[in-house]
C-alpha positions in Angstrom: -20.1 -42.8 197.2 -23.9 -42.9 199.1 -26.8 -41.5 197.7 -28.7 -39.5 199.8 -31.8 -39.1 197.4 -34.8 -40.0 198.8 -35.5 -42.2 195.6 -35.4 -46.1 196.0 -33.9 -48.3 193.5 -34.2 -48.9 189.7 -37.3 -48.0 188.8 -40.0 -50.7 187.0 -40.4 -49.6 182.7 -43.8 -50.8 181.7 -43.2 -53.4 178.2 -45.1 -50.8 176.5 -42.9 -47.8 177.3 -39.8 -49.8 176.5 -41.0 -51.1 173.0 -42.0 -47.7 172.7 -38.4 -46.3 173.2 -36.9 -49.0 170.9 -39.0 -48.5 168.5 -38.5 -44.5 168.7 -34.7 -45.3 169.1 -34.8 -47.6 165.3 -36.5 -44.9 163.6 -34.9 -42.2 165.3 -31.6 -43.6 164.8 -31.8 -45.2 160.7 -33.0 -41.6 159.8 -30.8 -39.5 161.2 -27.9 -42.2 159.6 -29.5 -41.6 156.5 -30.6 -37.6 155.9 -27.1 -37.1 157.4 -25.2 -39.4 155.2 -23.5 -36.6 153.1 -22.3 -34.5 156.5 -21.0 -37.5 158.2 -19.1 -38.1 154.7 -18.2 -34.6 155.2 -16.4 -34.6 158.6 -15.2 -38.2 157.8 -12.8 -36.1 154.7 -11.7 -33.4 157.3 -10.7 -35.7 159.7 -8.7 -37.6 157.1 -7.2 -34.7 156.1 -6.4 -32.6 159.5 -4.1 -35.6 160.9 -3.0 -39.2 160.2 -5.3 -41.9 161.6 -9.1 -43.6 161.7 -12.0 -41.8 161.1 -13.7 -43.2 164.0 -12.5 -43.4 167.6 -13.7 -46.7 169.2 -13.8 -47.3 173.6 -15.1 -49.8 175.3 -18.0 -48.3 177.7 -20.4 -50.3 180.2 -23.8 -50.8 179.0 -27.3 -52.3 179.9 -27.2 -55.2 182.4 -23.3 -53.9 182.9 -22.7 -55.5 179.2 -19.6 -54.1 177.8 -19.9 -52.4 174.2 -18.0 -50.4 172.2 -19.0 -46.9 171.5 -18.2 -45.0 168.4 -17.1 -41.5 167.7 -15.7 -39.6 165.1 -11.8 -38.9 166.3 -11.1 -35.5 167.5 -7.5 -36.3 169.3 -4.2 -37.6 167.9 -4.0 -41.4 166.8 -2.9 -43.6 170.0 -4.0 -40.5 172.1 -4.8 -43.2 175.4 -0.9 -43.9 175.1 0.1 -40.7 175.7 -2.2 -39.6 178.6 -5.2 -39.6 181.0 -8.6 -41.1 180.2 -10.1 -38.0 181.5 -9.9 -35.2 178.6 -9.2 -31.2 178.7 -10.1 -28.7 176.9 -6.2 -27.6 176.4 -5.4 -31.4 175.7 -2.7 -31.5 173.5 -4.2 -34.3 172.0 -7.0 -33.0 170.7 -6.5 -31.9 166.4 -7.5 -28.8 165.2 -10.8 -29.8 163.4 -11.5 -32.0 166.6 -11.7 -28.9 168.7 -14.5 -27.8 166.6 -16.6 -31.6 166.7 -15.7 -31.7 170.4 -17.4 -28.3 171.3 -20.2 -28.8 168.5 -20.9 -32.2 169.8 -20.7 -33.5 166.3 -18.1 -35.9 167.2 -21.1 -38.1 168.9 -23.0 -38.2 166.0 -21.3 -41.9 165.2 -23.4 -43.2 168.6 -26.5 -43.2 166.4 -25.0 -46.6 164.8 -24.7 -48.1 168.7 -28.2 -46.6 168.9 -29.6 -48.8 165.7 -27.6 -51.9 167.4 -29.2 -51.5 170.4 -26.0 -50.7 172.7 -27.9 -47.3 173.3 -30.9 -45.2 173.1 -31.3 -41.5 172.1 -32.1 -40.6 175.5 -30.5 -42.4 179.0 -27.2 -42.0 180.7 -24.5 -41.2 178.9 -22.1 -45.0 179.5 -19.2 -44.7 182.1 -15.7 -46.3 181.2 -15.3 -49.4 183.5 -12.6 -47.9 185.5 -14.6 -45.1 186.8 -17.5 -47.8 187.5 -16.1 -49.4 190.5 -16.4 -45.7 192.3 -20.2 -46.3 192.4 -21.6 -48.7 195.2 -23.5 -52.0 194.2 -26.5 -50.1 194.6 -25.7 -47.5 192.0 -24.3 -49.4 189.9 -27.6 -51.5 190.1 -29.5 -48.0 188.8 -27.4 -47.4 186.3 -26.8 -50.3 184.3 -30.8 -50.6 185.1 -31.3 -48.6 181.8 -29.6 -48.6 177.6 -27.1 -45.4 178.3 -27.4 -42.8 175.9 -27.0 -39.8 173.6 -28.4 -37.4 175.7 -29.8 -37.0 179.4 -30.2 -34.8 182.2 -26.5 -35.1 183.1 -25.1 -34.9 179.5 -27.0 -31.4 179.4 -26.0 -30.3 182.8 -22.1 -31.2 181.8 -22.2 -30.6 178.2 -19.3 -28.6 178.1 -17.4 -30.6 180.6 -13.9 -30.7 179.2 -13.8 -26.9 180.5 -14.6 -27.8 184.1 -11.2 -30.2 184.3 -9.5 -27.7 182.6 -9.9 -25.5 185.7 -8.1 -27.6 188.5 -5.1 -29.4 188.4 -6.2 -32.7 189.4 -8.9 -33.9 186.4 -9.7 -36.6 187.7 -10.3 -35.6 191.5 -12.6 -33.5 189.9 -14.7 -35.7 188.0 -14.5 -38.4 190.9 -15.7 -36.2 193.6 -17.7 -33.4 192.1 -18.5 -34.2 189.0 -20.0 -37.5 189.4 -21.7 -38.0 191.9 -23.9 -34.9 190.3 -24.2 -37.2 187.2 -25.6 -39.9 189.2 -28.1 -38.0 191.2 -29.2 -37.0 187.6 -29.2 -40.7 186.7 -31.5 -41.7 189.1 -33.7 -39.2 188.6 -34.1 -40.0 185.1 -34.6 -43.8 185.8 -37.5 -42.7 187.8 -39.0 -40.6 184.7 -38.5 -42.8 181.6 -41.1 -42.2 179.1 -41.6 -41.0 175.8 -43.2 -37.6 176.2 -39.9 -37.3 178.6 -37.3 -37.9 176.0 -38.7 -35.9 173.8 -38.8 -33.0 176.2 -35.1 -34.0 176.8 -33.9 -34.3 173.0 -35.3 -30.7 172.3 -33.8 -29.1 175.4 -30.7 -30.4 174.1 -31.3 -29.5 170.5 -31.9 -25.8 171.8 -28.9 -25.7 174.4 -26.7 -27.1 171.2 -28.1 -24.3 168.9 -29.4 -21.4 171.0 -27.2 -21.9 174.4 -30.5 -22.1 176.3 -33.5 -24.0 177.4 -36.8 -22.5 178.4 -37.6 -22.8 182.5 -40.3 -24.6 181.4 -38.7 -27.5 180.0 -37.4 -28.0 183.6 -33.8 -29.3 183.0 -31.4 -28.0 184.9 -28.5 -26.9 182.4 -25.7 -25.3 184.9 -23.8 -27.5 186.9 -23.7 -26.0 190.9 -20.1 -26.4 191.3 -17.3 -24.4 193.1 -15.0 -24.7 190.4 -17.8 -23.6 187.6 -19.3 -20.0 186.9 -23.0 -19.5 185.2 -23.0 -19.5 181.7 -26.7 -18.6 180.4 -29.3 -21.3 180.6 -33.2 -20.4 181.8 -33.9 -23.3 183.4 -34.5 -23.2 187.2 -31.2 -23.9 189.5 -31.7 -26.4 192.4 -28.9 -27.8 194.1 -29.5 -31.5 192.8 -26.9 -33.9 194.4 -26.3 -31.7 198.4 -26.4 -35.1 200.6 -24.6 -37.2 197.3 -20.9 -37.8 197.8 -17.7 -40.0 197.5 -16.1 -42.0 200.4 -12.4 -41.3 200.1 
């Protein structure tokens, strides 16, 4: 895969704007565990009781300074559900339980993150982390960029492809799909973002997706773009001005 942004490499975060983030991310991250304490209680009960199996789902991702972690989520699929198929998920995945079709297209199955948040392994905003096994797709170079920055909750990328489960549902080959198409939109997305850390950014990037997540759309103004510009993928409703992000960005088959 060759970038053909006209962006150089990871970008230089000033000591101030990281402590900054951190110290956003600590807050940001103890309160939410705490004023949702009850609800996370909640959907801890209905998972127990929809299907046999842990609460939380627990995968190893690629962090910060490519420092594997493992990232939490409440379960949405069957117990033992990467023995019985591909990493990549659908949304008519067999796998998937009845009450974790609802957390998967609510997003509250990510809500468990905000404990790697409080360790550190992420931040609210950044990348959302790759699975090693799709890492070794992305040159040195990009690789470099992205493991520049603490992945995260939300980002650019995460908005564009919220609803990505849909999108491999719609060809035969998932994982073509993802490898070719899919990320190689994400990185563009990446690099831009590592090029724009900053506070007032994140929080302009927390509310978009607070509004996508509740509404289904984000102002122009915010200036994220929220509809992925792929073949395989009709509009869907979002404001926001539609460039063509990644043209020159592709995979070397």
């Amino acid at each position: 895969m060759r970038s053909g942004t006209d962006l150089p490499g990871p970008a230089a975060t000033s000591w101030a704007t990281r402590t900054a983030k951190r110290s956003i991310d600590i807050v940001g991250s103890a309160a939410g565990l705490t004023l949702l304490l009850p609800f996370l209680i909640a959907i801890a009960f209905m998972i127990k009781l929809d299907s046999p199996g842990p609460v939380l789902f627990r995968q190893q991702r690629v962090g910060r300074n490519g420092r594997p972690f493992r990232i939490f989520k409440f379960r949405s699929m069957v117990s033992d559900a990467s023995r019985a198929g591909r990493a990549l998920t659908v949304r008519a995945d067999p796998r998937i339980t009845r009450i974790g079709a609802f957390l998967r297209r609510t997003k509250l199955d990510e809500l468990p993150q905000l404990l790697n948040v409080l360790v550190g392994d992420m931040s609210i905003v950044g990348p959302r982390p790759e699975v090693p096994e799709f890492m070794h797709f992305y040159t040195p170079e990009q690789r470099a960029i992205m493991i520049s920055m603490r992945p995260g909750l939300t980002d650019y990328a995460a908005i564009l492809f919220r609803d990505e489960s849909s999108l491999l549902d719609r060809e035969r080959n998932p994982i073509d799909v993802y490898r070719y198409e899919i990320m190689p939109l994400k990185f563009a997305h990446y690099e831009r973002y590592s090029h724009e850390i900053g506070v007032f950014n994140d929080l302009r990037i927390v509310l978009a997706t607070i509004l996508l997540l509740i509404l289904g759309r984000a102002p122009s103004w915010f200036g994220v773009e929220c509809e992925p510009r792929l073949p395989i993928l009709r509009g869907d409703g979002c404001d926001a001005d539609r460039k063509p992000s990644a043209g020159a960005l592709h995979f070397d088959r």
